[in-house]
Residue frames as qw, qx, qy, qz and C-alpha x, y, z in Angstrom:
[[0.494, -0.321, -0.808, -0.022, 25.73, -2.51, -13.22],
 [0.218, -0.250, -0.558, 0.761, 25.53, -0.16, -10.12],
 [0.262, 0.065, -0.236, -0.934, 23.01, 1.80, -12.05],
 [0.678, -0.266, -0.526, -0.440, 20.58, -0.61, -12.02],
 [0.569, -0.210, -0.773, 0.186, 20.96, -0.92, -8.67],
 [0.239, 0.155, -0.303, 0.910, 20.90, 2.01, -7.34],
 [0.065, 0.680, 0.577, -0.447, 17.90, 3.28, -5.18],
 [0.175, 0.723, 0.443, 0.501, 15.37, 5.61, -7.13],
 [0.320, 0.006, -0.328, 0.889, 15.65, 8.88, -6.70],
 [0.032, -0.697, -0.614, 0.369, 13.51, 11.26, -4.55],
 [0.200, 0.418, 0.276, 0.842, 12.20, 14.15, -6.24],
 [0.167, -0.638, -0.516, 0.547, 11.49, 17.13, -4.11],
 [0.473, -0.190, 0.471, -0.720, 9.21, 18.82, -3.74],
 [0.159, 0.113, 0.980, 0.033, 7.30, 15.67, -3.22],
 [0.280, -0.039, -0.386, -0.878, 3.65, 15.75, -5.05],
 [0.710, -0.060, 0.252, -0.655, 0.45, 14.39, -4.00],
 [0.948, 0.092, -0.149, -0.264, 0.79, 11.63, -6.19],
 [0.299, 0.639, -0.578, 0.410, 4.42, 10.89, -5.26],
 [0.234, -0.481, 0.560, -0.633, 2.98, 10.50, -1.95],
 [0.932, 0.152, -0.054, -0.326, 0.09, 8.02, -2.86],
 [0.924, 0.194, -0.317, -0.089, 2.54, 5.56, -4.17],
 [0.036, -0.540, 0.613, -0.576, 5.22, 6.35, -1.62],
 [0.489, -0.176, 0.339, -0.784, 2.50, 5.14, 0.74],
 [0.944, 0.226, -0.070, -0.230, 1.19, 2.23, -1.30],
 [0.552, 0.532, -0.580, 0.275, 5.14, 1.49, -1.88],
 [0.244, -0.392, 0.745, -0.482, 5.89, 1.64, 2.34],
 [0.723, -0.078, 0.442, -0.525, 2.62, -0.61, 2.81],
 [0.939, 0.209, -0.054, -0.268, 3.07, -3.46, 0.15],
 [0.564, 0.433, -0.615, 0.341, 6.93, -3.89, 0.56],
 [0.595, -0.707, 0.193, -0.330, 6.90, -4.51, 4.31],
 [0.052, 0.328, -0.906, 0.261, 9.11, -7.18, 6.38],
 [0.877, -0.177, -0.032, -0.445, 8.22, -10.56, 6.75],
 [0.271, -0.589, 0.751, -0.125, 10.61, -12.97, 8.86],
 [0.975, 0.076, -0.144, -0.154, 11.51, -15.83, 7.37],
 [0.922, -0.363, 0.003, 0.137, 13.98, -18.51, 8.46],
 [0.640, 0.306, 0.021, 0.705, 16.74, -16.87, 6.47],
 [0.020, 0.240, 0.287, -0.927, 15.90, -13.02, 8.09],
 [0.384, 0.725, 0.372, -0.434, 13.33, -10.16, 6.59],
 [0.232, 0.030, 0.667, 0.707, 12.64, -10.25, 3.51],
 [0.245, 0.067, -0.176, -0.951, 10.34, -8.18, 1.40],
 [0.633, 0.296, 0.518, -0.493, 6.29, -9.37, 1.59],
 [0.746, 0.608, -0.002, -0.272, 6.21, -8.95, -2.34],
 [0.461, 0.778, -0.398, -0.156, 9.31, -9.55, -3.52],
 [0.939, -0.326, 0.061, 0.091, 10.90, -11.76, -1.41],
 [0.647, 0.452, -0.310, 0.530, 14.29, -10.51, -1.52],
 [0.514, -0.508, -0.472, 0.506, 16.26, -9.02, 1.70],
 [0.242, -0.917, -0.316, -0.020, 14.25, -6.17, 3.70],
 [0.580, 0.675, 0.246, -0.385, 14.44, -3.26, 2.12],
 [0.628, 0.277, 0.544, 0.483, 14.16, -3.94, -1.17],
 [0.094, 0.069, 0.094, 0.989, 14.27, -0.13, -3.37],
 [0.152, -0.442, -0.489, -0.736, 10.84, 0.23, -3.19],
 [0.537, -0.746, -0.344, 0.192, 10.29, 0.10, 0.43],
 [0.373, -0.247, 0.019, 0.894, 13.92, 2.56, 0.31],
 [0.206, 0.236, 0.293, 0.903, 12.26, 4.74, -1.83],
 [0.194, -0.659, -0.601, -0.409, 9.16, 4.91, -0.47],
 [0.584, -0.677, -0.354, 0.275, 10.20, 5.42, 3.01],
 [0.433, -0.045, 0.114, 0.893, 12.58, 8.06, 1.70],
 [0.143, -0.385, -0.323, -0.853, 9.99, 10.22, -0.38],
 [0.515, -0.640, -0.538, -0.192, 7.65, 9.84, 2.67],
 [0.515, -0.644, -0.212, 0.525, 10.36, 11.49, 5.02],
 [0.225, 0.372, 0.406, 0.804, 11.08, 13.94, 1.93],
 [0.197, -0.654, -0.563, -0.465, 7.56, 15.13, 2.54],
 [0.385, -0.516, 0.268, -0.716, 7.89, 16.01, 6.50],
 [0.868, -0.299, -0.314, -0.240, 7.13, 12.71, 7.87],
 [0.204, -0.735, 0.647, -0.018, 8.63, 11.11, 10.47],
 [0.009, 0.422, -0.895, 0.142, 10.12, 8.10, 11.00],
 [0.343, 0.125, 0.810, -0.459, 7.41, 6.41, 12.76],
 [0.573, 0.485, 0.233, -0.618, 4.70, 7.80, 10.42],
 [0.375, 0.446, -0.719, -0.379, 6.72, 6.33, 7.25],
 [0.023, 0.287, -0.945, 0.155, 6.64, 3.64, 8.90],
 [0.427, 0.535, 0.506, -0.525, 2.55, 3.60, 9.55],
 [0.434, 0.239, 0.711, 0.500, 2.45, 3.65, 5.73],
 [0.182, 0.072, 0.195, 0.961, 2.63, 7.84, 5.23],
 [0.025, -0.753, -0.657, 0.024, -1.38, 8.21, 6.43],
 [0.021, 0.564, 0.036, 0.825, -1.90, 12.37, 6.49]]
């Protein structure tokens, strides 16, 4: 069962497209505060969900920082 939970893994070097969905991944999973805490925008489960981890992972992979991951991986 931990296998299917586990967070995806980052492959480096990171690739253009890698980055795209990184990027697409940071911006569509976001926090949104509901009465229970943050939970994911899309998913609604509690903030982050793997696809905001992963994204924000392969987006500091790349060279980003923090902040910029966080700005949803713009160039």
């Amino acid at each position: 069962m931990s296998v299917v939970l586990a967070d995806f893994p980052v492959l480096t070097p990171v690739t253009d497209e890698d980055w795209a969905l990184a990027a697409k991944a940071v911006r569509v999973h976001a926090p949104e505060p509901w009465p229970q805490g943050l939970l994911c925008r899309s998913e609604r489960v509690p903030y982050p969900c793997r696809l905001a981890r992963w994204g924000h992972a392969t987006l500091e992979a790349a060279g980003l920082t923090e902040e910029q991951a966080e700005a949803g991986g713009t160039r």
